[in-house]
Every structure is written in C-alpha cells, then in structure tokens.
N, C-alpha and C positions, 0 to 999 in steps of 0.2 A: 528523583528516585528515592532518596534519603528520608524526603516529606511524608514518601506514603509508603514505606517501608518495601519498595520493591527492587528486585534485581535488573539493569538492563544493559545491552548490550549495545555501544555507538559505534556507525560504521562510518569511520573520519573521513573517508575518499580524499579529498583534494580539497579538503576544508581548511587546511594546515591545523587544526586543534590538535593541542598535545595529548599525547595517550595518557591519559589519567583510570589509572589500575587503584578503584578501594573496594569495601566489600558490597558497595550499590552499583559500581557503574565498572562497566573494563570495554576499555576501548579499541578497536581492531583496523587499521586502515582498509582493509575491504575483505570479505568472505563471498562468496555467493548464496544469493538471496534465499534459492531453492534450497539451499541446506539449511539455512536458517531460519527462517520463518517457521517452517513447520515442528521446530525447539520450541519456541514463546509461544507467549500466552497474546500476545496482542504485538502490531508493528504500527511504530510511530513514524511517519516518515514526511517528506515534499508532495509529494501527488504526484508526481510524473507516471504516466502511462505506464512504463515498464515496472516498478516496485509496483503500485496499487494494482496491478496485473499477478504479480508475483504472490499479495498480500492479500489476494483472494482467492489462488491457486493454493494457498495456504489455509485457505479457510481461516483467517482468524480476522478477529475485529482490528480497527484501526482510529489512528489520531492520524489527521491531515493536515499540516501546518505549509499549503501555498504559498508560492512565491512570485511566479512568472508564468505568464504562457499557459497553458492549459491545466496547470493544476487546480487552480480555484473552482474549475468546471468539475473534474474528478473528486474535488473535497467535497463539493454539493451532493454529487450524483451518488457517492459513497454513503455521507448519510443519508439521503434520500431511501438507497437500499436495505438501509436500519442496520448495516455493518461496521458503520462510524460514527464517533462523536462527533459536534460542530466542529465544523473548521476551526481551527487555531491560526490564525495569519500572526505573521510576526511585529507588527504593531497592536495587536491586542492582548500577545503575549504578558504574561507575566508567571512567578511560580506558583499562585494560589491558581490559578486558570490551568496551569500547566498540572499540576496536582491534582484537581478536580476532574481534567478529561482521565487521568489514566488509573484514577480512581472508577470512572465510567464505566471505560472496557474492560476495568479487571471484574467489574462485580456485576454488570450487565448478561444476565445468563441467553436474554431472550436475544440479544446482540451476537451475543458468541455462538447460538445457532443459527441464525441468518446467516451469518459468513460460511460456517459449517455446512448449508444447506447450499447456499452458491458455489463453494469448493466441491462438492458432489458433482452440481450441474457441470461447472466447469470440463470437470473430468471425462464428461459424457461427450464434449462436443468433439465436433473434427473439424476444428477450427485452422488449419489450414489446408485441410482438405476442402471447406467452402469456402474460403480467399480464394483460392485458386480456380474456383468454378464460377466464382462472381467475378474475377477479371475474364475469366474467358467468354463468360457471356459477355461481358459489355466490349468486347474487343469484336463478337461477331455482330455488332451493330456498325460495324467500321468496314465492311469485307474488301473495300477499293484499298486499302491501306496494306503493307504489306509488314506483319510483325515481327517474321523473322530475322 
C-alpha cells in the first residue's frame, strides 16, 4: 500500500496476523463485507464465492489472489468479466506484481464501470426468488419421491 501510495483496509479473520495500525494500512479482525466494500475504491481478496459475491454487489473492481478450491475459477471468471485484474496466486506474488495490480484497479476507469454496471444488474435480480423456482422445478421431475 505504502509502494503506490494508497490507503487499505485488512480483514485478519483467523489469519492470526497482527494488527498493524500506520497511516497506509489498519487492520480489523473481521467487519462485514456489505458495509465495507461499498467505502473502497477496489477489494483485494481469495476468491471465495461469498466475498467475490459481496465484491460485486459492491460494484467495485477487484484483485483475486487464489488459493484452493474454486477460487482460481472465480479469479478467471472475474477478469474474464473485465472487473478484475489477473489473478495474483500466491507463488507469483511478489510486491512489484502486488503494486502493479492495484495500481490497475485504482486507475482502470473502464474496470471500475464494469463492476459498476454488474452491481446495477445484480441489484435487479431476485436471485433467491429463482433458486427456489429452480429447485422446485427440478424436485417436480421426481413426483414418486416424497420431499416433505
């Protein structure tokens, strides 16, 4: 943060890193996502479903640093949808690489309305109002079965 002169915010969860409070970085053991995201300018985070969910509901741009499991999928698909920088995996990392991406998202205008333009869409959908018409259709292709 210090390299490109920015402010940012680390949520430590259960990382055990110690809270290191200067005037680039203040670190918080956990907030909620929804309140936060839509403060920054850009959210840096793992890929997991739920944050990169959040951090489009947020409309903002993103850095995707994978680890396991389905996040490499979501750092693909993210930039794919022109709302994030390359993936960052944590063997390629380094701080000129790490500097570089959020140099990206901070100055990437056409970036930061994509995500803008997807948090809109978002907002429109009734997204567990069709979960729940998608499992009930596929549950009446079962009718012998009993699901209550």
């Amino acid at each position: 943060m210090r390299r490109v002169g920015c402010r940012g915010v680390i949520i430590t969860g259960w990382s055990g890193m110690s809270e290191v409070r200067d005037e680039f970085v203040y670190c918080i053991p956990e907030i909620p996502h929804s309140w936060l995201f839509p403060r920054v300018s850009g959210v840096i985070h793992h890929g997991g479903a739920g944050t990169t969910a959040a951090a489009l509901a947020a409309g903002k741009p993103m850095i995707v640093c994978p680890f396991a499991g389905d996040q490499p999928f979501w750092a693909r698909r993210m930039q794919e949808l022109g709302v994030a920088a390359k993936p960052l995996r944590e063997k390629d990392m380094s701080a000129d690489r790490f500097a570089e991406r959020i140099t990206e998202i901070a100055e990437n205008q056409e970036m930061a309305r994509k995500a803008s333009r997807l948090a809109e869409q978002i907002a429109t959908e009734s997204g567990v109002k069709n979960t729940v018409n998608f499992v009930e259709k596929r549950l009446e292709l079962f009718p012998s079965r009993n699901w209550k």
